[in-house]
C-alpha positions in Angstrom: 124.2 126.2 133.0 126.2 123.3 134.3 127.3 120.1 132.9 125.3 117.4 134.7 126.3 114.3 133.3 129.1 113.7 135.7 129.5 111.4 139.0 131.5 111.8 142.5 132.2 107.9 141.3 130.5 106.8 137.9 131.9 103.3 138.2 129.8 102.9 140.9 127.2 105.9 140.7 126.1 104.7 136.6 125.7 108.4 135.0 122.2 108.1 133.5 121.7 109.0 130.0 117.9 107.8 128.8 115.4 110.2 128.0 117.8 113.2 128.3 116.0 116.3 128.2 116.7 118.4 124.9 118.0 121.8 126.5 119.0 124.1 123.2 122.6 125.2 122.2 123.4 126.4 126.2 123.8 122.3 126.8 126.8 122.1 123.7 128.5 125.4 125.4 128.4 123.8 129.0 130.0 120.4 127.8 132.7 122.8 125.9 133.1 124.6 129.5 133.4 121.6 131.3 135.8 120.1 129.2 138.0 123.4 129.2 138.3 123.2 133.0 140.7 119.5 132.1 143.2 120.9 129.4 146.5 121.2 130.1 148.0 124.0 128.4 151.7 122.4 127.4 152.0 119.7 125.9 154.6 117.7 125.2 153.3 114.4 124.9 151.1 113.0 121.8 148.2 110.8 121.5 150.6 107.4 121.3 150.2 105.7 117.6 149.9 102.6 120.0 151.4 101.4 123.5 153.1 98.2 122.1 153.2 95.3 119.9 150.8 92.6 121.6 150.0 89.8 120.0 146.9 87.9 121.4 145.8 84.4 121.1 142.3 84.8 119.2 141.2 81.4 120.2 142.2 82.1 123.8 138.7 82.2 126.3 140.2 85.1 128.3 141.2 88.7 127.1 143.5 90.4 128.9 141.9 94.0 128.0 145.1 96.1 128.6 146.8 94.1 125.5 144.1 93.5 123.8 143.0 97.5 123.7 147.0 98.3 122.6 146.8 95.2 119.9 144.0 97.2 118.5 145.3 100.5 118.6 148.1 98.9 116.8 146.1 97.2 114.3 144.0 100.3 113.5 146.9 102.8 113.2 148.9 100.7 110.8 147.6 101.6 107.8 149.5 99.1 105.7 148.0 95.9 107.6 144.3 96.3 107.6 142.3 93.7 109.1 138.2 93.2 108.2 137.4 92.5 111.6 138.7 95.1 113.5 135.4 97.0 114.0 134.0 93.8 114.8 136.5 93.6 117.7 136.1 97.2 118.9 132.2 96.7 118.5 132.4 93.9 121.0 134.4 96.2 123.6 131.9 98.8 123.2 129.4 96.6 124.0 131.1 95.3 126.8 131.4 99.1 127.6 127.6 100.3 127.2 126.1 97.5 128.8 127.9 98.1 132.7 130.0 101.5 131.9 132.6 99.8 133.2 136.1 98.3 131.7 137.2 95.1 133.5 140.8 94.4 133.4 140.0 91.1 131.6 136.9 89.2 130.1 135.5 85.4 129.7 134.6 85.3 126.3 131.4 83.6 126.2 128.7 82.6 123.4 126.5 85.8 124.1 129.3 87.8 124.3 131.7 88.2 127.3 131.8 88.6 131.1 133.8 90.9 132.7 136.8 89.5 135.4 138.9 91.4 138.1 139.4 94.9 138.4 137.0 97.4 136.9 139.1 100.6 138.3 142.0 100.4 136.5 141.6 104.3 135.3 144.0 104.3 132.9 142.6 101.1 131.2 139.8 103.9 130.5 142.4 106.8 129.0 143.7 103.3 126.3 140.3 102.6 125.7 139.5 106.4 124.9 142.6 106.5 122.6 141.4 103.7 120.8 137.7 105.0 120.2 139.7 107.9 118.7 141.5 106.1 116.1 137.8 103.9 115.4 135.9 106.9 115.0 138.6 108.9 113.0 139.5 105.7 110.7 135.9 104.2 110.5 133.8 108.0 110.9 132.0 105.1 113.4 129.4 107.2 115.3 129.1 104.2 118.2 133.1 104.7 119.1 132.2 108.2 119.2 129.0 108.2 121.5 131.1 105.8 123.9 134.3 108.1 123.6 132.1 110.8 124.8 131.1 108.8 127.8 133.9 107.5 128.8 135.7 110.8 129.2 132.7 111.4 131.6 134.1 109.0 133.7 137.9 109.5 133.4 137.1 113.3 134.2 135.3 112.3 137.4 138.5 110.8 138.7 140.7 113.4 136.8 142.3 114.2 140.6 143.5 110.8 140.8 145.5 110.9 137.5 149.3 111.4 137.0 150.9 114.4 135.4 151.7 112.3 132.1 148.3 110.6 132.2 146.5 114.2 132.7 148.0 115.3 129.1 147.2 112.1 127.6 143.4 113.0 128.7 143.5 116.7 127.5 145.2 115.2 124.2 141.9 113.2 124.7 139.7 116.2 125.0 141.4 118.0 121.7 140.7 115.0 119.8 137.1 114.4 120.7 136.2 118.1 120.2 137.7 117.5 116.9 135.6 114.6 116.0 132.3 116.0 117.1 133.3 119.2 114.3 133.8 116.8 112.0 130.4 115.3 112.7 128.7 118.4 113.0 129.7 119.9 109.6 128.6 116.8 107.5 125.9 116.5 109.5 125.0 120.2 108.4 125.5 119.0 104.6 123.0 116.3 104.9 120.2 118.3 106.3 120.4 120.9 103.5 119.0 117.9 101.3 115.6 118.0 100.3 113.2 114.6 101.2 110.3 113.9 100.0 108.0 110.9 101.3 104.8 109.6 101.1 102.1 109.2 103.9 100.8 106.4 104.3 97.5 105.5 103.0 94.4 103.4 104.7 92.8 101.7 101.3 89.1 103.3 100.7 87.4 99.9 101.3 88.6 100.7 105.0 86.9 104.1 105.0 84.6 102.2 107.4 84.8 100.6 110.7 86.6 97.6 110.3 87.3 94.6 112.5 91.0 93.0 113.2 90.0 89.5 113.7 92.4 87.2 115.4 94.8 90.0 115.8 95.9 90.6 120.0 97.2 94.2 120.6 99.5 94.1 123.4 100.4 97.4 124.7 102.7 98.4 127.8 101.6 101.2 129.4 103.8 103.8 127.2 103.4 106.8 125.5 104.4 104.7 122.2 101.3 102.3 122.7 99.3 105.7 123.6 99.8 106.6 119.7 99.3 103.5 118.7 96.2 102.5 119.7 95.0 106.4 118.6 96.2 106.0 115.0 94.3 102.9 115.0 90.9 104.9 115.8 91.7 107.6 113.5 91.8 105.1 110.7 88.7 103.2 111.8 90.3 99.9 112.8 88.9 97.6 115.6 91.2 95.2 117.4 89.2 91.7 118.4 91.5 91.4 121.7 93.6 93.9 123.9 96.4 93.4 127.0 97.5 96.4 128.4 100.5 95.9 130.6 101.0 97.8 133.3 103.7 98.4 136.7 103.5 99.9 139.6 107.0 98.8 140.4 109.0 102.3 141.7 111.8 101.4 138.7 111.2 103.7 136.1 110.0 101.4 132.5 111.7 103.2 129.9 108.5 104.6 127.6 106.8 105.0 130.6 106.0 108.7 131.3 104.2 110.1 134.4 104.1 113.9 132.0 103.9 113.2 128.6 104.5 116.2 126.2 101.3 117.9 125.0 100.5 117.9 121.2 102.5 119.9 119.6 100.3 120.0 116.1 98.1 117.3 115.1 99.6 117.1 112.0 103.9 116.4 112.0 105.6 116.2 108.5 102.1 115.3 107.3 101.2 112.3 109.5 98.6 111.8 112.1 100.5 113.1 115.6 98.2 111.2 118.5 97.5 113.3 121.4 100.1 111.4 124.2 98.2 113.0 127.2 95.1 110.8 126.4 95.2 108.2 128.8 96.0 104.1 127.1 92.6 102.8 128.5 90.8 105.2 127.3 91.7 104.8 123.8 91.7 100.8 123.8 88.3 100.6 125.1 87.1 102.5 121.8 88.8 100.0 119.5 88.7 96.5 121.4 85.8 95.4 123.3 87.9 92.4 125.1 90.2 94.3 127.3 92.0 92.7 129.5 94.8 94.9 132.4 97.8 92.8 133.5 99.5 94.5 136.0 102.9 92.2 136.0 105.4 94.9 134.4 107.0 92.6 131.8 105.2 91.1 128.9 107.5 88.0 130.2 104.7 86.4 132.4 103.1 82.9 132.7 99.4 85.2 133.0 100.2 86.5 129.1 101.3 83.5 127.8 98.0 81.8 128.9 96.0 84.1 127.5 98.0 83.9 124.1 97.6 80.4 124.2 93.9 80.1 124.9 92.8 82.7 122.4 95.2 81.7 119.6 95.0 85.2 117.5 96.9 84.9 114.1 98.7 88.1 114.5 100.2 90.3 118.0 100.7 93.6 117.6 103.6 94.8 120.2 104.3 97.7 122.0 106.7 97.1 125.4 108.2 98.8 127.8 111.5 100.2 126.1 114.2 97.4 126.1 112.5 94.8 127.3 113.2 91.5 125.3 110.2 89.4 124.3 111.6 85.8 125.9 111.8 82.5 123.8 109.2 81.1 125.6 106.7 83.1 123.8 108.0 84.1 120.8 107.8 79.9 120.3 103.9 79.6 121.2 104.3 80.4 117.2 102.4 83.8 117.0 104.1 86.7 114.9 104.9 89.5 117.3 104.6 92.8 115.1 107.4 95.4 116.1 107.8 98.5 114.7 111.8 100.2 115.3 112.4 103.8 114.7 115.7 102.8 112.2 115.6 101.4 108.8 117.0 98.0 109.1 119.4 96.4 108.7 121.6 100.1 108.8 120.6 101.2 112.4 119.7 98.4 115.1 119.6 99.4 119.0 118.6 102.0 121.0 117.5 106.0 119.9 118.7 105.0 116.2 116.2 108.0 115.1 119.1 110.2 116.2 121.8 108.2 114.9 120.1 108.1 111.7 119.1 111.4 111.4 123.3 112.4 112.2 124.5 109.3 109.3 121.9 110.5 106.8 119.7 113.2 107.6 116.5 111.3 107.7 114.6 108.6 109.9 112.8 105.6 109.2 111.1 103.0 110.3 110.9 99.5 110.0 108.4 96.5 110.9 109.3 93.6 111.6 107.9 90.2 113.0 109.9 89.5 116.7 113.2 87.1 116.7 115.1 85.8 120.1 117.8 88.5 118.5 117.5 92.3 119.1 116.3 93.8 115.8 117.1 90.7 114.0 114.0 89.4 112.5 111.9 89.1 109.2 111.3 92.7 107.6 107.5 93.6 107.2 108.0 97.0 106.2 110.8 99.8 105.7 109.6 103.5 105.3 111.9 106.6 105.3 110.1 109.8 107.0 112.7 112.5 106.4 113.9 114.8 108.6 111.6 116.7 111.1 110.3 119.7 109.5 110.2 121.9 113.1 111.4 120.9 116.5 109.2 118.5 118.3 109.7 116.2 120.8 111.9 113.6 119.1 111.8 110.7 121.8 108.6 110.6 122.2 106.2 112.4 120.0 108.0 112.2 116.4 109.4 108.7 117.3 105.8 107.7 118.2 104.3 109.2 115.3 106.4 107.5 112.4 105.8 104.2 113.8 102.3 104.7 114.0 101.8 105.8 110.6 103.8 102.7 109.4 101.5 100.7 111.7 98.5 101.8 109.7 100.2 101.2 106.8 101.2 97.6 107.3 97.6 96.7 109.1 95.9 97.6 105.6 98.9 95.6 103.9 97.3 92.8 105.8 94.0 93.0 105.4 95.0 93.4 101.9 96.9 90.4 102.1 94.3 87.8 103.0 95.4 88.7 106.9 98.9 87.9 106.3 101.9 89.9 106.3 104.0 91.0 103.6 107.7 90.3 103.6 110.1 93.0 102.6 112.6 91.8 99.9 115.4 92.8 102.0 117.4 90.7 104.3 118.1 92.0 108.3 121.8 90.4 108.4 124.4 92.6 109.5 124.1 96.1 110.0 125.6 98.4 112.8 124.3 98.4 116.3 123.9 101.6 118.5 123.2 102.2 122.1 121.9 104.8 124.1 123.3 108.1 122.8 124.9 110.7 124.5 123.0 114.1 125.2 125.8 115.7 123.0 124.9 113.9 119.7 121.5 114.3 120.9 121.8 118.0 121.0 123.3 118.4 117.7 120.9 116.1 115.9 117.9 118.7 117.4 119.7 122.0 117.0 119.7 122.0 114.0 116.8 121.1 112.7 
């Protein structure tokens, strides 16, 4: 097979990496056969310890990028001046990086972050950026330089015709290194797996055995395969919601969880929790545990028609499931009702996007944590943390194992609550810090899977 995740002109083209289908160990021998066709055979020119000296002015509103890539490059090779925030400072470039694909040739800081100025098609701003995710991921073992080293030699490579003789070695240089680091990754990653995990499934208290009502509690459900398993492991352990909104879109834009083919059940049972049936339709489902339905068809939870509804019902809980990376706006989240979010990492460790892989290549396991909604991604109270192990068989991680760990830990908190006196538990530990991820590349997607 080829190697698809390529553009005539990626900078302008975005090469798409969501929901990348899981092709077996043929995908890892294309990428290997790609990259092959870019190495130069002599070389006489090494990966540079660092370009130049450049000091920058920290207080400064704009970053020249070109110095500011070489100042780090500096900083991280020089082993006898080691500096705390230096993966702070790379972490804000990659984010820079993940969020357009693109590196501008200089950037306003700004309080959310930065915004990118001038020229974005500077290729060899890429190759120095490349060469710095090198030294990050081979000083730090830092798994989000690697997944954006990856993708950014999916870009270079695009425009590899356009490149001088000098800056073609730099890139195979490039190449040698990043084929080193995924090794690297893939041998511990090996290690961890061979560990044995045990966990516990989570238990609905006998007093629940029968139908029982959720008063005051809203489910609000895009029209996902994620809020298709939700609502089902809410029948299967007999719970009835008093009030239900299921989102839906009929814009042409694809909403990330939204699947027009979902994948049929693979067992009912995966590593001894409930797997829902994702080819049941949502409606069909809510109507059997909520008698006040109620369709909005507005494609974003982030609507003046939900916020009404909130308002005049008042429930004392919201259980959420939206459309993949949408952000739940301040406006809402200050009406003063806890939005219940369940994330497929255990917090604060792995925050962002398809952090079961990530966490599954760090420490050979996934988990799941609940936690009530913030204005900050992944950034509020704890509920709930749960580890789930590692996959016992190969199922479909994105959307059936992923659905099916949160849902257990759904159940789980739900009969916490009713427990509670219908209020939610607080997990001991804090949700400062932590590492943030973004989407990751089919290649550390692959190797998470192939091995299982």
């Amino acid at each position: 097979m080829n190697y698809t995740y390529k553009s005539n002109d990626p900078l302008e083209q975005k090469i798409k990496y969501e929901y990348s289908p899981y092709l077996g160990e043929v995908f890892i021998e294309s990428w290997i056969s790609y990259r092959n066709e870019f190495k130069i055979n002599k070389k006489d020119f090494n990966l540079p310890k660092s370009a130049r000296i450049v000091e920058y002015d920290s207080d400064s509103n704009i970053i020249n990028t070109e110095n500011y890539i070489n100042y780090l490059k500096y900083k991280v090779s020089d082993s006898n001046n080691p500096e705390e925030n230096l993966l702070n400072n790379i972490n804000w470039l990659i984010k820079r990086f993940e969020i357009h694909k693109r590196i501008y040739e200089s950037y306003l800081k700004t309080k959310k972050g930065g915004i990118g100025k001038g020229d974005y098609r500077n290729l060899k701003l890429y190759i120095d950026f490349a060469e710095l995710l090198i030294l990050s991921t081979n000083t730090y073992f830092h798994l989000p330089s690697l997944n954006a080293l990856i993708k950014c030699l999916d870009i270079i490579l695009s425009y590899f015709v356009y490149f001088s003789d000098q800056d073609k070695i730099r890139i195979s240089n490039a190449i040698d290194k990043e084929r080193e680091l995924f090794l690297r990754l893939k041998n511990n990653y090996l290690d961890l797996i061979k560990k044995e995990f045990k966990f516990k499934k989570s238990k609905v208290s006998p007093n629940f055995r029968q139908s029982i009502k959720l008063e005051d509690v809203l489910f609000i459900a895009a029209d996902t395969i994620r809020s298709r398993g939700y609502a089902q492991a809410l029948l299967e352990n007999k719970f009835k919601i008093s009030d239900s909104i299921i989102i839906t879109s009929d814009s042409n834009s694809k909403k990330l969880g939204k699947c027009l083919s979902p994948p049929s059940q693979t067992k009912q049972s995966l590593n001894g929790i409930f797997n829902p049936n994702l080819e049941i339709p949502l409606i069909e489902t809510v109507k059997e545990i909520s008698s006040n339905n109620k369709i909005i068809n507005t494609g974003t939870i982030n609507s003046s028609e939900i916020k009404d509804y909130i308002t005049k019902i008042k429930p004392n809980l919201i259980i959420y499931s939206g459309f993949g990376g949408e952000i739940v706006s301040n406006e809402l989240l200050n009406v003063g009702i806890p939005f219940l979010h369940f994330h497929s990492g255990e917090l604060p460790a792995f925050k962002g996007s398809t952090t079961i892989y990530y966490s599954l290549l760090q420490q050979g396991t996934c988990g799941v944590s609940a936690i009530i909604l913030s204005s900050e991604i992944d950034a509020g109270s704890i509920v709930a943390i749960k580890n789930y192990g590692k996959p016992n068989s190969k199922f479909n991680l994105d959307y059936e194992f992923d659905t099916a760990i949160r849902a257990d830990l759904l159940v789980q908190v739900i009969s916490d609550y009713l427990q509670n006196n219908h209020k939610l538990p607080l997990y001991e530990k804090n949700n400062h810090g932590g590492e943030t991820y973004y989407v990751i590349h089919p290649l550390l997607k692959h190797l998470a899977m192939i091995h299982i």
